[in-house]
C-alpha positions as CSV (number, residue, x, y, z in Angstrom):
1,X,-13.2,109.2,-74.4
2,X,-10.1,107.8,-75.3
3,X,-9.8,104.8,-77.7
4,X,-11.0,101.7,-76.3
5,X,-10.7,97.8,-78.0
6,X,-13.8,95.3,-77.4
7,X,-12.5,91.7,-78.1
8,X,-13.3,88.1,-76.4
9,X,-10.8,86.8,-74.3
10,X,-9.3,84.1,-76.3
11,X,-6.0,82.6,-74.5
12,X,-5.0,81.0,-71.2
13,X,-3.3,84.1,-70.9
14,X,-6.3,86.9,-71.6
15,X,-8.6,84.5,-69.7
16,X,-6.1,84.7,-66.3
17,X,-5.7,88.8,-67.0
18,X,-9.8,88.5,-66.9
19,X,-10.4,86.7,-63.9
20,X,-8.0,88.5,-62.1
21,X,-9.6,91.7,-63.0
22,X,-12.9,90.3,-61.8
23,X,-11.8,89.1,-58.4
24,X,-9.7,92.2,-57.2
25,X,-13.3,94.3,-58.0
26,X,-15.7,92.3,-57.2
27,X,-14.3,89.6,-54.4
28,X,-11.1,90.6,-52.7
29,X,-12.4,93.6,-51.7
30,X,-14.7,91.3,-49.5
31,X,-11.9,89.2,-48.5
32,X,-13.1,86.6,-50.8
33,X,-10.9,83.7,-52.2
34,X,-9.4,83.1,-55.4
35,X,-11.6,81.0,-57.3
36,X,-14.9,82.8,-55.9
37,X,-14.5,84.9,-58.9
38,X,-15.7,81.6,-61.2
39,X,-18.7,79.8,-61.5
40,X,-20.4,77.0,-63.8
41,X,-21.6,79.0,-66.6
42,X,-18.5,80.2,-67.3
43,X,-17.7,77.6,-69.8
44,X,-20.8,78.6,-71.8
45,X,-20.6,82.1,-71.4
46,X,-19.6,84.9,-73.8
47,X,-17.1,87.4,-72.1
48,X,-16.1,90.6,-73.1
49,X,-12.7,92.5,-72.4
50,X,-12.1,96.1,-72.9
51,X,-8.8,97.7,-72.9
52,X,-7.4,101.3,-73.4
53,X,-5.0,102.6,-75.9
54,X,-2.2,101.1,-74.3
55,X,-3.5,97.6,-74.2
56,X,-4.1,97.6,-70.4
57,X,-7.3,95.7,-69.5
58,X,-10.0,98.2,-67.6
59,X,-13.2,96.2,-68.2
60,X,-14.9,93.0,-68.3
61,X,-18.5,91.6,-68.2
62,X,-20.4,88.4,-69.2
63,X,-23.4,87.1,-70.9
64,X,-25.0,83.8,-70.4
65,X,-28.0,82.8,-71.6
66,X,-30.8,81.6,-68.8
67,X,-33.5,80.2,-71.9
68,X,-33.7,80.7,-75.6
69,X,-35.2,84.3,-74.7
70,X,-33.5,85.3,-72.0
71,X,-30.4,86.1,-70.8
72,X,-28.4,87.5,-67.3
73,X,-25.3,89.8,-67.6
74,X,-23.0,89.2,-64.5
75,X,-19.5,90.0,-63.4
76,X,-19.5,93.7,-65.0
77,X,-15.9,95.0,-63.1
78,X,-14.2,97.9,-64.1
79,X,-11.2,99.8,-62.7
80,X,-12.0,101.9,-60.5
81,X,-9.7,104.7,-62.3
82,X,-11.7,104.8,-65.4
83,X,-15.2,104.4,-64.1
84,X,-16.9,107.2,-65.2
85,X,-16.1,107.6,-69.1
86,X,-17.8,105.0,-70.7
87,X,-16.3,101.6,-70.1
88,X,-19.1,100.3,-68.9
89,X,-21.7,101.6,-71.5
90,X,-19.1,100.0,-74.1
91,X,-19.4,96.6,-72.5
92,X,-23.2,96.8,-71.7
93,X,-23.8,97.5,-75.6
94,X,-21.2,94.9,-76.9
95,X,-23.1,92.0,-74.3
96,X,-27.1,93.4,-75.8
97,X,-25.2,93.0,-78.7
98,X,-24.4,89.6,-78.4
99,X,-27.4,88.7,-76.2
100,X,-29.7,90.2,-80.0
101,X,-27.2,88.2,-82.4
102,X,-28.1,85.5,-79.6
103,X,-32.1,85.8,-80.4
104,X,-32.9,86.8,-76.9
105,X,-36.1,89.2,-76.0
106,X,-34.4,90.1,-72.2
107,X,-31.6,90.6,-70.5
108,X,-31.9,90.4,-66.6
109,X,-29.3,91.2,-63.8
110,X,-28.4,91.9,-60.3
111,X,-27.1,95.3,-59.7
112,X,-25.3,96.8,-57.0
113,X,-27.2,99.6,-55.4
114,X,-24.8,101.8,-55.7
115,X,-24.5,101.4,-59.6
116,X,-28.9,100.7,-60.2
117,X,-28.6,104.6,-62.2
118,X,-25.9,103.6,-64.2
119,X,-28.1,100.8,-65.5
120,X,-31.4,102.7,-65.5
121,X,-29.4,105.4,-67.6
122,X,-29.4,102.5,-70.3
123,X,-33.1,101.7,-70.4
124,X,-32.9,98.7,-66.9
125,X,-35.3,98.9,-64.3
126,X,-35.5,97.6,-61.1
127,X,-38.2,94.5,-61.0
128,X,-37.1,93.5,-56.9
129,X,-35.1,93.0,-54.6
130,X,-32.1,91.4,-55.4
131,X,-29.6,89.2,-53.3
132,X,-27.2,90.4,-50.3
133,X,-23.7,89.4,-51.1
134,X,-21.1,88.8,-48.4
135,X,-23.8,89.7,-45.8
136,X,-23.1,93.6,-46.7
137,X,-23.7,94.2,-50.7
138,X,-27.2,94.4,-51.5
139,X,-28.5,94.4,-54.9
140,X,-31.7,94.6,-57.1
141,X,-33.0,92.9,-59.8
142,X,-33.3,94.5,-62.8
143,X,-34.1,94.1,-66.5
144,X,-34.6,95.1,-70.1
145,X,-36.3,94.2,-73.2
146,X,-34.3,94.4,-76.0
């Protein structure tokens, strides 16, 4: 795997180069709007950025915390051209990380179904059925004692 940097988006700048990221995966494929890509916990949230070796930005995810015990991981995105070696396990570890420094017990989410074995792979399991975004994306719920 080639060298990868785990930070915090910080600036206006690295915040805008996130939530782009985060609505060409996971909302314009869907035709979704600009702004779908936010919500109200994003203030409070900790978010995570990995980038390659030349600086480019190829992942993201976020932690929020639902109670003092328990937290949800959302908005995972990668680029599509490096799924597959490891992004994503570096972000999943770097939000437990946080989510243990943090005090929480659980980390919940709703996965995709096409990406529920990437998450088993790193100790989730499926506890239900999860929403259907955009009337076509179903998902499960899933979670994990830490």
């Amino acid at each position: 795997m080639a060298m990868l940097t785990v930070n915090h988006p910080e600036s206006p700048e690295e915040f805008e180069e996130y939530y782009d990221l985060r609505w060409r995966v996971l909302r314009e494929p869907w035709g979704q709007p600009r702004g779908s890509e936010k919500d109200e916990f994003d203030p409070v949230a900790d978010h995570v950025s990995v980038r390659d070796q030349e600086g480019k930005l190829i992942g993201i995810g976020r932690l929020h915390l639902n109670n003092d015990r328990e937290a949800q991981i959302r908005y995972m995105a990668t680029e599509e051209d490096v799924r597959g070696f490891g992004t994503g396990r570096v972000i999943i570890a770097r939000l437990e990380a946080i989510a243990k420094e943090r005090g929480v017990h659980r980390i919940t989410l709703n996965a995709r179904e096409n990406i529920v074995g990437f998450y088993e792979h790193l100790g989730y399991r499926v506890t239900g059925e999860g929403p259907t975004m955009f009337h076509e994306i179903r998902h499960s719920k899933m979670k994990k004692e830490l």
